[in-house]
C-alpha positions in Angstrom: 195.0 6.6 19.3 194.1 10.1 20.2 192.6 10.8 16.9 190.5 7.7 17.0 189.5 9.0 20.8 188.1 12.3 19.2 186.7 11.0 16.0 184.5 9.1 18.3 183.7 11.7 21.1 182.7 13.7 17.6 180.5 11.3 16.4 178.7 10.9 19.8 177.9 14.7 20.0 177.0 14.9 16.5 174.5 11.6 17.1 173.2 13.3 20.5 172.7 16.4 18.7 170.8 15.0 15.8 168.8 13.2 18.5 167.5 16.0 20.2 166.8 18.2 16.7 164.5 15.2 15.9 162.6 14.9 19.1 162.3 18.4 19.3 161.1 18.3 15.9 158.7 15.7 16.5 157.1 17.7 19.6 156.8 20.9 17.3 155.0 19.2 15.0 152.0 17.5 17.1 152.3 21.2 18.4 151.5 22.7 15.1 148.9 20.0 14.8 146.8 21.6 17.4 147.7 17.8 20.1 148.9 20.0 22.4 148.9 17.5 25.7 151.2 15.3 23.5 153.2 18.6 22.6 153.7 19.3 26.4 154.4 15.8 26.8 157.1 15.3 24.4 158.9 18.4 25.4 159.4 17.1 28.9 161.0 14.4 27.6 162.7 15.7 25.8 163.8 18.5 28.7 164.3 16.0 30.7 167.0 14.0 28.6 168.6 17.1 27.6 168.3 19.6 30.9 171.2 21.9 30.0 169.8 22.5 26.5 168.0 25.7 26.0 165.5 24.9 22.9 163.6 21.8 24.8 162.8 24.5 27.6 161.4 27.5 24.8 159.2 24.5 23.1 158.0 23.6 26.3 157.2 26.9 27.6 155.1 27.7 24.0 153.7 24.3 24.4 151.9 25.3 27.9 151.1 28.9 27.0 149.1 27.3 24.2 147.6 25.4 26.7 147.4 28.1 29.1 148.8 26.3 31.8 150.9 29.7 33.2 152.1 28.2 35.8 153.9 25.1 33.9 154.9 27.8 31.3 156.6 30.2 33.8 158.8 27.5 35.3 160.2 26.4 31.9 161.0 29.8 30.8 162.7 30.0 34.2 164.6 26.8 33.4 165.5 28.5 29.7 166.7 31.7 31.6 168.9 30.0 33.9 170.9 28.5 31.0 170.7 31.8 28.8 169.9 34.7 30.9 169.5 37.0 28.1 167.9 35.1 25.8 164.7 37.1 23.7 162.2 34.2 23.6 162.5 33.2 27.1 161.9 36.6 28.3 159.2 37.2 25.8 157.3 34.3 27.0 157.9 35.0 30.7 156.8 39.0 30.5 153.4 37.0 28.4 152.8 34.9 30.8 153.1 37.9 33.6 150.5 39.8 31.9 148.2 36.6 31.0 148.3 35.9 35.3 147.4 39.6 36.2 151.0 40.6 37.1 151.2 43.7 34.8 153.7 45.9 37.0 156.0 42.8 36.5 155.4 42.6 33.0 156.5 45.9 32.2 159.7 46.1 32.9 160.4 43.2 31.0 158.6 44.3 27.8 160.4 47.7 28.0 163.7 45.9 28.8 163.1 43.9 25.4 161.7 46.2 23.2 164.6 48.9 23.6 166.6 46.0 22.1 164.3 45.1 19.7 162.2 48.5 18.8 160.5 46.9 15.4 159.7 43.9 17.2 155.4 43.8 16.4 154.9 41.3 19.8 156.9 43.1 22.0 155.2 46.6 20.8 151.1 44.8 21.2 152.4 43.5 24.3 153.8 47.1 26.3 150.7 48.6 24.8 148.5 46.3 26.1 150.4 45.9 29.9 150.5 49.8 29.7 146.5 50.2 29.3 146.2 47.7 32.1 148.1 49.6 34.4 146.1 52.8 33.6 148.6 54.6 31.3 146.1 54.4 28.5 147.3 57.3 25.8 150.9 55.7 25.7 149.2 52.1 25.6 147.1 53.1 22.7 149.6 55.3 20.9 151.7 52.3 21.0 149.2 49.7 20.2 148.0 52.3 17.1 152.0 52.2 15.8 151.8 48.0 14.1 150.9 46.7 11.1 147.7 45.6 11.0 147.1 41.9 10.3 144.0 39.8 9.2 142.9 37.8 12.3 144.3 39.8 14.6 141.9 41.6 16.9 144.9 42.8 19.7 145.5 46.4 18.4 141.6 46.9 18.1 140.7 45.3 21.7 143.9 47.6 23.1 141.6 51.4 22.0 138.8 49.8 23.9 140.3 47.8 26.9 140.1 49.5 29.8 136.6 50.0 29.1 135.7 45.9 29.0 134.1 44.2 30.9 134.1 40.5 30.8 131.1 39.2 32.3 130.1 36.0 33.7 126.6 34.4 33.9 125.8 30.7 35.6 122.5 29.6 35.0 122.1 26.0 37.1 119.5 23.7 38.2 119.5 20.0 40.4 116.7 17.5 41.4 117.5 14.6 43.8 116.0 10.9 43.1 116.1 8.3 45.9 117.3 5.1 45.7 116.0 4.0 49.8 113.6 5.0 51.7 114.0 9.1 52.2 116.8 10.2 54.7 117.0 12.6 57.0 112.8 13.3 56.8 113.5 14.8 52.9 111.6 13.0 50.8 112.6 15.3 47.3 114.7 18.3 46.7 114.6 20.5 43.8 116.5 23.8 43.1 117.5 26.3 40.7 120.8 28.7 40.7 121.3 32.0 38.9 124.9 34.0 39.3 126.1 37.3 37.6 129.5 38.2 38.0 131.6 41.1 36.7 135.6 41.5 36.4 137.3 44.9 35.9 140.5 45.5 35.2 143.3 44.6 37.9 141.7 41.0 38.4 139.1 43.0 40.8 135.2 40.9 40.5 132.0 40.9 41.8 129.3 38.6 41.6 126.2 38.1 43.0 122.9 35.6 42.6 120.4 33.9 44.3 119.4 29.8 44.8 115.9 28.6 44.9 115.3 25.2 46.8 111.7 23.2 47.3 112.1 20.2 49.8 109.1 18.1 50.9 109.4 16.5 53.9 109.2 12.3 54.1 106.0 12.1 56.3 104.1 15.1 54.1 104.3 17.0 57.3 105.0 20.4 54.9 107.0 21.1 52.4 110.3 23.7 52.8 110.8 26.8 50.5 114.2 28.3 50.7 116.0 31.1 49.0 119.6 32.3 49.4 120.7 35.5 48.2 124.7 35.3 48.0 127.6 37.9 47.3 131.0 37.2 46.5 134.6 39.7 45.9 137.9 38.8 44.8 140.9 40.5 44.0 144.2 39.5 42.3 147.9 40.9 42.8 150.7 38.6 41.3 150.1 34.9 41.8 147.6 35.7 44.9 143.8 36.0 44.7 141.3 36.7 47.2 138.0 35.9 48.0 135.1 37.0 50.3 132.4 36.0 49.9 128.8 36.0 51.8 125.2 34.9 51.9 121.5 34.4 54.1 119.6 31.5 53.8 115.8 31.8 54.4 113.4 28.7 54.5 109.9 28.4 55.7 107.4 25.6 55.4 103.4 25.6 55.1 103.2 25.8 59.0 105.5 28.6 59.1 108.6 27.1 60.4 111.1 29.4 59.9 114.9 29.1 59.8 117.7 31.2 58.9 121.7 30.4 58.1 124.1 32.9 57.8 127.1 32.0 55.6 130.3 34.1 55.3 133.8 33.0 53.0 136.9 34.2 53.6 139.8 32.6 51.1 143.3 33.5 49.4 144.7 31.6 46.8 148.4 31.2 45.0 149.1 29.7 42.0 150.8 26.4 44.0 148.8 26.9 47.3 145.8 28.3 49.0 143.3 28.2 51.5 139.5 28.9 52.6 137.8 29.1 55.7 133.7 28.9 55.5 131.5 30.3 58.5 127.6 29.4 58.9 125.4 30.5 61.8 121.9 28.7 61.6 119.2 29.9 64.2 116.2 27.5 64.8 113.5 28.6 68.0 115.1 26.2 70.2 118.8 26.3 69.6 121.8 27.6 67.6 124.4 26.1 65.4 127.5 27.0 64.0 129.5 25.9 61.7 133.1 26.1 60.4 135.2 24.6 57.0 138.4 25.6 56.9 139.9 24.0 53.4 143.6 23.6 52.3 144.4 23.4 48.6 148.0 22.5 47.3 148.7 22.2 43.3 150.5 19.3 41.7 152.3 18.2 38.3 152.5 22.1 37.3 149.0 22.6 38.4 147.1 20.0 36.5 146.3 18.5 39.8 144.8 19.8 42.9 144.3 18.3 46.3 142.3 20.1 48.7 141.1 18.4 52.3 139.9 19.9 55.7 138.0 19.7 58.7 134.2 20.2 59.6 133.3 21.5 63.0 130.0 21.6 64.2 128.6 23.4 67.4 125.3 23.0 68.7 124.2 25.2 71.2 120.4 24.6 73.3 118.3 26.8 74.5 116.4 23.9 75.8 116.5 20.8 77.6 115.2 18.4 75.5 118.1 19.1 73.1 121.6 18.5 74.3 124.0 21.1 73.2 127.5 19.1 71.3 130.5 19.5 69.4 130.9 17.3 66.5 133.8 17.0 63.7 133.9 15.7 59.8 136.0 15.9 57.0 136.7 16.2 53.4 139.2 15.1 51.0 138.8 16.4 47.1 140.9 16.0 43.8 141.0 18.1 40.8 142.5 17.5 37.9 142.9 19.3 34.6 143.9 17.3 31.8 143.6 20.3 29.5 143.0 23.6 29.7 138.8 23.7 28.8 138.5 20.7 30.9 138.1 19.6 34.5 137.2 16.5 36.6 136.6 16.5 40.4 136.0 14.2 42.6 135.4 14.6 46.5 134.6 12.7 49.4 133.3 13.9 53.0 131.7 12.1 56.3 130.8 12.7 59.5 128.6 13.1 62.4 125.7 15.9 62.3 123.4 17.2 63.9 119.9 19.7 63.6 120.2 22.4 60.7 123.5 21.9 58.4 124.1 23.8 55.7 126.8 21.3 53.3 128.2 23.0 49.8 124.7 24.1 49.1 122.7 21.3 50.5 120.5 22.3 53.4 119.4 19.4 55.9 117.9 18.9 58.9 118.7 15.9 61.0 116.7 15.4 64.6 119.3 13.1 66.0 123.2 12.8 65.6 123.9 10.5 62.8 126.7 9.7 60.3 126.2 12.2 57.1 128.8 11.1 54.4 129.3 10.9 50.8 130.8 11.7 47.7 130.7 14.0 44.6 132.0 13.6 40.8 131.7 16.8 38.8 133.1 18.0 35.5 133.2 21.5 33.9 133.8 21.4 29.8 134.3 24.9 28.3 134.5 24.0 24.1 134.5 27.2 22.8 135.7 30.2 24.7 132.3 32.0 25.4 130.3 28.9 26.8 130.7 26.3 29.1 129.0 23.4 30.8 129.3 22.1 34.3 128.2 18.9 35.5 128.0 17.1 38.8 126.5 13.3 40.8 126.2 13.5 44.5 125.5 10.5 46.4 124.8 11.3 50.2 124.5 8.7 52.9 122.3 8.8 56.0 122.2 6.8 58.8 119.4 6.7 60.3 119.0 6.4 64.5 117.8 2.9 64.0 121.2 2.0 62.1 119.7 1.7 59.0 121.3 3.6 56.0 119.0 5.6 54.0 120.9 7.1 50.8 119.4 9.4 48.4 121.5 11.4 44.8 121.7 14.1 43.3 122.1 15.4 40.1 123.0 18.9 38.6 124.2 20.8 35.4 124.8 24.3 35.7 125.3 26.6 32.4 128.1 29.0 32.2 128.6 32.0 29.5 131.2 34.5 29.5 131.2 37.8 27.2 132.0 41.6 27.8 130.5 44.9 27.5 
């Protein structure tokens, strides 16, 4: 009876185990077949099914550095390294993923930990050479770097003599025209525009970038027509999973009678690979009274960072220098999703609504409303990078106005914005 007992308990384990090699095989091979999201997919079944197995937990980990998703990456090499600690692969792909997120100092000590155990090891070599030149100890990176084989296709040893000497650079080229479906809102009869950005990274995930937005807006009754420009400046720093941002700019508009009006904008935001925040200032001053406005903005990541929720208040403060405006305090809020079904690709939707009130200055839409009204609407945008160097960005905004009267006036909005990156 015994025998029978462990004849059978054999049979299961051998069953189970066959089981797993072929689902893992199966995940490897849409892997290798460049279907990466199925890859991902089929390794999280399969980890899921087989928790305290170690290989579901390497594929996975390969699966979403492929895909660059660091974040999904780092928690499956964590889940291989809590069942074997000392494993190679797992701590390969988890010092890889350090250096792909900016964490160099962290990265070092695992590549120098693994290639004292492994000093032949071509990866391990690249990647201390490479984490060394980043952290500013260039001749040892280099000399390190200089010491593999070279092989056809790869560029790594040749980008390591030049690397701390890059500099990736970003250029956005944009423009957006608005077409009514009502009568106009708000007084704006047509808005036009036109964005150009420059930014600049050096090495420690330190940036700069800087451009300027050009809007026309002619006004419902023909009264005059607006000219605005808005010269804007941004920073941002990385250290581990944090980033962050400041950023700043001054909006100028005058009309053919010389109206003239200026906001103020300052950003102030910090960012973690699961969470972050954002709080947006503007200041508009008009002859007769003074507004102020304030967006702070939460941001949580889900599903291993595929999806991101942000939402947040609006607050609006009028102050009057005079009495035929009333001085006020209104609120408004947003809600937006994000979601990244693969790494060159990302969908967004948002939605926002509110009273306002005089001047407002709204993600890059200026308005001017001479009573308080309900402003409200939504956004759909997507951003397509298919190859590396160039990308394309594309958004629909639909904006509802209601007018004193109770009638809704609506009008949209339409942009595409062109993005190239490259170095020097």
């Amino acid at each position: 009876m015994r025998l029978v007992l462990v004849t059978a308990c054999l049979c299961c384990a051998t069953t189970a185990a066959a089981t797993e090699a072929e689902d893992l095989a199966l995940a490897w091979s849409l892997l290798d077949s460049g279907k990466t999201d199925e890859a991902i997919d089929a390794y999280t079944r399969v980890a899921k099914q087989y928790p305290a197995s170690l290989d579901p937990w390497l594929g996975l980990s390969w699966a979403n550095i492929v895909a660059a998703r660091w974040v999904a990456a780092e928690e499956a090499c964590q889940r291989a390294l809590a069942i074997a600690p000392k494993d190679t692969f797992a701590r390969a792909r988890l010092a890889l993923v350090k250096y792909a997120t900016g964490r160099f100092g962290e990265a070092r000590p695992l590549y120098e930990a693994l290639l004292a155990e492994n000093p032949s090891d071509r990866e391990l070599t690249l990647g201390l050479g490479l984490t060394l030149v980043r952290l500013g100890e260039t001749a040892r990176g280099r000399a390190l770097c200089a010491s593999v084989a070279a092989v056809d296709g790869d560029t790594r040893p040749a980008d390591c003599q030049r690397l701390d000497t890059t500099r990736p650079v970003r250029i956005a080229i944009g423009a957006y025209g608005t077409y009514l479906r009502d009568p106009a809102p708000w007084n704006v009869k047509d808005v036009k525009g036109a964005t150009v950005t420059l930014g600049v990274e050096w090495p420690y995930r330190v940036g700069l970038w800087l451009g300027t937005s050009f809007v026309h807006s002619e006004l419902r009754y023909g009264s005059s027509n607006y000219w605005s420009v808005t010269p804007i400046l941004g920073l941002y720093l990385g250290r581990g999973r944090w980033t962050g941002t400041l950023s700043g700019g001054v909006l100028l508009s005058s009309s053919d009678t010389n109206n003239q009006t200026g906001v103020v904008t300052l950003g102030v935001g910090i960012q973690h690979d699961v969470f972050g925040g954002k709080l947006d200032l503007a200041v508009s001053a008009h002859s007769d009274l003074v507004t102020f406005q304030a967006r702070p903005r939460f941001e949580v990541s889900l599903l291993s960072g595929r999806l991101r929720l942000s939402l947040g208040p609006d607050l609006l403060v009028l102050k009057s220098a005079t009495s035929t405006v009333s001085s006020a305090i209104l609120f408004s809020g947003q809600l937006g999703l994000t979601w990244a079904p693969r790494g060159d690709l990302e969908l967004r939707l948002v939605g926002w609504g509110g009273p306002r009130r005089a001047f407002v200055e709204d993600e890059g839409l200026t308005m001017y409303t001479s009573d308080v009204r309900f402003i409200g609407g939504y956004r759909v945008g997507a951003t397509y990078w298919p190859v590396p160097n160039v990308g394309l960005e594309l958004e629909f905004r639909h904006d509802i106005g209601d007018e004193t009267s109770g009638e809704s006036r609506t009008f949209h909005r339409v942009g595409a914005t062109l993005g190239i990156r490259t170095s020097f």
